[in-house]
KEKE-3310 file (N, C-alpha, C; in steps of 0.2 Angstrom, whole numbers, plus 5000, padded with zeros to 4 digits):
npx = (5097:5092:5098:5092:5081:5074:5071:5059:5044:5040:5034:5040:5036:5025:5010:5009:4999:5010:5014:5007:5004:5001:5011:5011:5000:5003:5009:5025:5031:5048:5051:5059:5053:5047:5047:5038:5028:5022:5015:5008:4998:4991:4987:4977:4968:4964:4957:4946:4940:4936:4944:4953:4945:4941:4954:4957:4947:4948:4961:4956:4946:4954:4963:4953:4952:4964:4966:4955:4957:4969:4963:4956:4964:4972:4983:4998:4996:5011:5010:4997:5001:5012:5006:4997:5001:5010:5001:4996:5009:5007:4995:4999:5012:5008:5004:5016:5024:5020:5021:5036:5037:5031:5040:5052:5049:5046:5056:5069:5068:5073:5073:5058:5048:5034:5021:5005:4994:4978:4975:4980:4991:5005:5019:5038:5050:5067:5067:5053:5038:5023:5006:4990:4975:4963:4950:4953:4954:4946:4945:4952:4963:4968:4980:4994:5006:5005:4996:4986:4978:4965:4961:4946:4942:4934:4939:4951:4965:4974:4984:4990:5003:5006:5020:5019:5033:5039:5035:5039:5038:5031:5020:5014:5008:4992:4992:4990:4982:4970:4971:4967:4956:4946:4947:4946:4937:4936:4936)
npy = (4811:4824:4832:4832:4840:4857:4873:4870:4870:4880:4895:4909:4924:4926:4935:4943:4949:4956:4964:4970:4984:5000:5011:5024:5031:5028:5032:5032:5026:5027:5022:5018:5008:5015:5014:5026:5027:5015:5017:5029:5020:5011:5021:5026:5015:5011:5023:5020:5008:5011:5006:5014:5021:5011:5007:5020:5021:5008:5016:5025:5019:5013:5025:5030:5019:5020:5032:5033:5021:5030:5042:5036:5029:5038:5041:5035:5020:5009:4998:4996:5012:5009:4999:5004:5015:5005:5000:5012:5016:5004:5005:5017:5013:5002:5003:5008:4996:4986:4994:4992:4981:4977:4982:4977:4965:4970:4980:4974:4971:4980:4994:4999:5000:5007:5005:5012:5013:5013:4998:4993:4990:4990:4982:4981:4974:4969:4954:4951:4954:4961:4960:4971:4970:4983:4978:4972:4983:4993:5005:5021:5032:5051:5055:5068:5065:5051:5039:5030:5014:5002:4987:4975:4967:4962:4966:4973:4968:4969:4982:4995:5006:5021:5032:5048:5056:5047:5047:5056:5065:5083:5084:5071:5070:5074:5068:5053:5055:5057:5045:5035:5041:5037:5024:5019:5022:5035:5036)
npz = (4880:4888:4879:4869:4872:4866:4865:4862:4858:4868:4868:4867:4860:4858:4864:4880:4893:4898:4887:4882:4885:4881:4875:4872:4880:4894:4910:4917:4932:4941:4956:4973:4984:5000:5017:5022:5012:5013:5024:5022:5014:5023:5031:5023:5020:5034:5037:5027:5032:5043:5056:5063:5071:5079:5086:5092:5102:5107:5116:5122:5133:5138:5141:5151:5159:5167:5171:5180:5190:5194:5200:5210:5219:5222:5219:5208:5201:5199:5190:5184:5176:5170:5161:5155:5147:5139:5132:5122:5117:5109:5102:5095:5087:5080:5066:5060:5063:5055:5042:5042:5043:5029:5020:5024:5015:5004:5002:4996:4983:4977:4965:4958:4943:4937:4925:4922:4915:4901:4901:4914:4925:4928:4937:4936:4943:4945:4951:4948:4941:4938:4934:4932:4928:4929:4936:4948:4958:4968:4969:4971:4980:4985:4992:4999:4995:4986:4978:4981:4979:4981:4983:4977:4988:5001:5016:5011:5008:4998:4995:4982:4982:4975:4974:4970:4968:4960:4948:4933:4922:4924:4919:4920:4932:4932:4919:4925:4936:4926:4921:4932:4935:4927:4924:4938:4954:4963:4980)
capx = (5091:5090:5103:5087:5077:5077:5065:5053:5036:5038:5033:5041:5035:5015:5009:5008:4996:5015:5016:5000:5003:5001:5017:5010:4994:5007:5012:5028:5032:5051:5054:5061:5047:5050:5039:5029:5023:5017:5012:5002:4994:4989:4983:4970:4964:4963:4951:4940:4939:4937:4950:4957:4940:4943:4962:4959:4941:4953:4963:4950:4944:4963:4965:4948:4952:4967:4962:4947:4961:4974:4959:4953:4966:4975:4992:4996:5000:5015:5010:4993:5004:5016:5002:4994:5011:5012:4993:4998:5015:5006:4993:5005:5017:5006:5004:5024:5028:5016:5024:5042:5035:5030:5047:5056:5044:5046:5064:5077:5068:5075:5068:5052:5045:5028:5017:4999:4989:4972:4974:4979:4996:5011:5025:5042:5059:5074:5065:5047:5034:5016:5002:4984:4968:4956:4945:4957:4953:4938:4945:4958:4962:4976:4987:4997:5011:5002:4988:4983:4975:4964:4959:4939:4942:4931:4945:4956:4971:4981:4985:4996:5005:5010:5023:5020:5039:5040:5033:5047:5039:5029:5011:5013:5004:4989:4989:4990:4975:4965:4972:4965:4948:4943:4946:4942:4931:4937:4934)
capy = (4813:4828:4836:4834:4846:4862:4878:4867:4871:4887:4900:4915:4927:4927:4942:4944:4955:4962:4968:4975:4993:5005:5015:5030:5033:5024:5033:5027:5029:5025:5024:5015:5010:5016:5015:5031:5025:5010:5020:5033:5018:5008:5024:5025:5008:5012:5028:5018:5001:5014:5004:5020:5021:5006:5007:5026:5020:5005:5019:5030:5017:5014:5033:5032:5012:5023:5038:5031:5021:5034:5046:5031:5026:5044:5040:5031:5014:5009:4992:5001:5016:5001:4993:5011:5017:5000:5001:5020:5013:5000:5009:5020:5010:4997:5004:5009:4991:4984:4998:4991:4972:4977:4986:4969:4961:4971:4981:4970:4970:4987:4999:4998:5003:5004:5008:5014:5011:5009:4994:4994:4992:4983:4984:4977:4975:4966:4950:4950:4958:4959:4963:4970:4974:4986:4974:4972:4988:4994:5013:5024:5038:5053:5060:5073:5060:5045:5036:5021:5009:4997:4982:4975:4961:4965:4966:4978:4965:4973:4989:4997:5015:5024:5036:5056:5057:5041:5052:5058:5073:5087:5082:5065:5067:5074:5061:5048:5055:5055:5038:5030:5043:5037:5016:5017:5027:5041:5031)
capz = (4879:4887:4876:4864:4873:4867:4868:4858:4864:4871:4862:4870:4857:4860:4865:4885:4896:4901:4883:4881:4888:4875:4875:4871:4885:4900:4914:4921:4937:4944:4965:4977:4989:5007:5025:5023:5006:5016:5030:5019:5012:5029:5035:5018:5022:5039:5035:5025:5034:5051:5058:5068:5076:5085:5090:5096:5104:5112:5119:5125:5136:5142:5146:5156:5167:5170:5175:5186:5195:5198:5206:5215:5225:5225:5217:5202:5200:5194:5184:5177:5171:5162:5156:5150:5142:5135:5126:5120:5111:5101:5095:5090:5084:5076:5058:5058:5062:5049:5038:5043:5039:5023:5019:5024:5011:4996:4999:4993:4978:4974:4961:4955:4939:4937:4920:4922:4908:4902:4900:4920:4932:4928:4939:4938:4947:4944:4950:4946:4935:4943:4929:4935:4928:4933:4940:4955:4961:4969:4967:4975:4984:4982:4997:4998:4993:4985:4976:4984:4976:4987:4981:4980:4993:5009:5019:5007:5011:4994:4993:4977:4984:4968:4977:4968:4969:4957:4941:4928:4921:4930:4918:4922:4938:4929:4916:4930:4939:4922:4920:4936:4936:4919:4926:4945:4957:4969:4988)
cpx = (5089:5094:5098:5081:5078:5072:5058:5049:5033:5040:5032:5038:5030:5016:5006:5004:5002:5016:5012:4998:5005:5006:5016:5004:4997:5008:5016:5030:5042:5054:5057:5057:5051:5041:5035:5026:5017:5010:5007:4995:4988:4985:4974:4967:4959:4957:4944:4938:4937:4940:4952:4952:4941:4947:4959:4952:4946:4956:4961:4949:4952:4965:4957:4949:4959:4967:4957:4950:4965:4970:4956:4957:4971:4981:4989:5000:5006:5012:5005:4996:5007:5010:4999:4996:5012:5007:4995:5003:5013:5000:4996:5009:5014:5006:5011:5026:5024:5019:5031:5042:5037:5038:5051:5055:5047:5056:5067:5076:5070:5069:5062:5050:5038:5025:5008:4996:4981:4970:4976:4986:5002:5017:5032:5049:5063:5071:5059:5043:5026:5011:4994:4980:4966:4951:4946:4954:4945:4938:4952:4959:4969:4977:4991:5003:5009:4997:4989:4978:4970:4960:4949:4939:4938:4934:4951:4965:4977:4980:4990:4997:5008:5012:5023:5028:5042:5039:5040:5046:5031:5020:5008:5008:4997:4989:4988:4983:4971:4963:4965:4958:4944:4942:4945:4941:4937:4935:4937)
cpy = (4820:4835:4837:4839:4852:4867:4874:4867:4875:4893:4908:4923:4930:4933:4942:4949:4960:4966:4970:4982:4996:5011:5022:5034:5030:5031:5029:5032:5025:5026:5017:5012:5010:5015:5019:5029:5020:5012:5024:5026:5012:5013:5027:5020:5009:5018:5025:5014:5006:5012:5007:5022:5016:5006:5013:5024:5014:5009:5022:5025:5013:5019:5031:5027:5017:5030:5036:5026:5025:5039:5039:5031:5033:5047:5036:5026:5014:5004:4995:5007:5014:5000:4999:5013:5012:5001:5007:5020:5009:5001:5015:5020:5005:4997:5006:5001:4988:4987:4994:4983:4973:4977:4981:4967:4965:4976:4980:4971:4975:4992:4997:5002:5001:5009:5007:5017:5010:5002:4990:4994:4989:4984:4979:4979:4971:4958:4948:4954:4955:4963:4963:4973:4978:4984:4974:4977:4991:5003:5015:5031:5043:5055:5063:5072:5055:5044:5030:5020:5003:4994:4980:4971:4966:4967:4973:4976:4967:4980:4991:5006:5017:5031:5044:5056:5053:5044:5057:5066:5077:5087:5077:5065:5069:5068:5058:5049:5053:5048:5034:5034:5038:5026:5014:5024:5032:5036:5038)
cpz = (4881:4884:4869:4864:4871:4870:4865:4863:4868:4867:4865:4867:4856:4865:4872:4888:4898:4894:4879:4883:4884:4878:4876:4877:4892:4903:4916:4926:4940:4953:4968:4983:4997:5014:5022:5016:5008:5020:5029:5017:5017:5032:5031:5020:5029:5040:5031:5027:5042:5057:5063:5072:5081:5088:5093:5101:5112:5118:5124:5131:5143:5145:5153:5163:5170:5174:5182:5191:5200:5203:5210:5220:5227:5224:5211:5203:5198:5187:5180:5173:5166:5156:5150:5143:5135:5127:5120:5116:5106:5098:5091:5086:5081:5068:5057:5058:5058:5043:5039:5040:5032:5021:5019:5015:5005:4995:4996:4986:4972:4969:4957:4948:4937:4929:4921:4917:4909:4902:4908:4921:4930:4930:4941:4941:4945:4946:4949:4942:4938:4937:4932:4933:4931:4936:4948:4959:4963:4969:4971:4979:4985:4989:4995:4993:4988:4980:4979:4981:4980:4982:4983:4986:4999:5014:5017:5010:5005:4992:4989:4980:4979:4971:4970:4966:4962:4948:4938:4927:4923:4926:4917:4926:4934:4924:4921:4935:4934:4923:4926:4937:4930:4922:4931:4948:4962:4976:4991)
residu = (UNK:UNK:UNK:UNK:UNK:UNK:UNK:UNK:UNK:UNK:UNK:UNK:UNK:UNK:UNK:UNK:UNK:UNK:UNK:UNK:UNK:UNK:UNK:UNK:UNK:UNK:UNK:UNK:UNK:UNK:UNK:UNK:UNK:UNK:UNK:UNK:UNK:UNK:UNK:UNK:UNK:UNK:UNK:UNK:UNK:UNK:UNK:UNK:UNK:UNK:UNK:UNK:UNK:UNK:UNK:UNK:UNK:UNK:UNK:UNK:UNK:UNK:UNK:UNK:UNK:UNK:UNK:UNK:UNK:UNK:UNK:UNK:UNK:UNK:UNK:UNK:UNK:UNK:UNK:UNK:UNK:UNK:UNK:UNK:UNK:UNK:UNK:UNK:UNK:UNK:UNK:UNK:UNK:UNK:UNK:UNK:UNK:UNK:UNK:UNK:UNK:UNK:UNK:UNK:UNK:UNK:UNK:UNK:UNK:UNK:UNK:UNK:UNK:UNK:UNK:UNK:UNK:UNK:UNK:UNK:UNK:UNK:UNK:UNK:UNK:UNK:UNK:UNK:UNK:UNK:UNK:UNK:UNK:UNK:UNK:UNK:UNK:UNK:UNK:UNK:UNK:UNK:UNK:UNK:UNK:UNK:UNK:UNK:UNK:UNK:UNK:UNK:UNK:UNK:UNK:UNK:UNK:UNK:UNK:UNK:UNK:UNK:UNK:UNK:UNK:UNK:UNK:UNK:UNK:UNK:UNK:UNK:UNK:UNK:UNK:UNK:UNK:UNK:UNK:UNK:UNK:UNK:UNK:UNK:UNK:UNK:UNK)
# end
């Protein structure tokens, strides 16, 4: 019986959202995602969400319980210095290991190709293929390196990094800005 199964009923030939990118108006991008791709695009998020107010706000208040002991008592602690030092390494070090998370997370899955369409995103690798509207996005934003992509969720929990470096030829990057002015906002 099931030597009578075969493709019947699957109709691989229907026209997919993955094959709906107009060859001719695409930008593609090929990279290898790395940390600071991440990292650029945690620190976007983090500028818009003001995120970085708070951690260096945390800090501030950390430099001052520190301070207002060490003249206090005339010397410095040891354990308050630890504890200082310690605060001072993870805000420092929080969005690099966020960045190094991620990196886990999408690594392995090697080179990325992504195609940037009006019709919107669709990037694939060797094991998956991700297809995104323009709706997803609430707008984006360019660095030196980068477009970041942030998603409309209130949170900005997905973020797409379209690494600069990724781009073939040298009027891609200008299409690629039209591309994303013309179907999301500037933030």
């Amino acid at each position: 019986m099931a030597e009578d199964r075969g493709a019947e009923g699957t109709d691989n030939s229907a026209e997919t959202p993955v094959d709906v990118v107009d060859e001719r108006t695409a930008v593609r991008l090929a990279y290898r995602p790395e940390p600071a791709d991440t990292l650029a695009g945690l620190r976007v998020r983090g500028r818009i969400k003001r995120t970085g107010l708070l951690r260096w706000g945390f800090l501030a208040l950390w430099v001052g319980h520190w301070l207002f002991s060490t003249v206090g008592r005339g010397s410095a602690d040891v354990v308050s210095t630890v504890l200082f030092l310690l605060v001072v390494l993870m805000v420092w070090g929080y969005p690099r290991l966020q960045a190094a998370h991620v990196q886990r997370i999408v690594g392995w899955q090697g080179e990325y190709r992504t195609s940037v369409s009006p019709a919107g995103i669709t990037c694939r690798t060797d094991h998956s293929t991700l297809v995104q509207q323009w709706s997803v996005f609430q707008g984006y934003r360019e660095t030196a390196g980068h477009f970041v992509l942030l998603s409309r969720d209130p949170n900005i929990m997905c973020l797409d990094v379209l690494p600069k470096r990724g781009v073939r030829a040298a009027g891609d990057l200008d299409r690629l800005r039209a591309i994303l002015d013309g179907h999301t906002a500037r933030v």
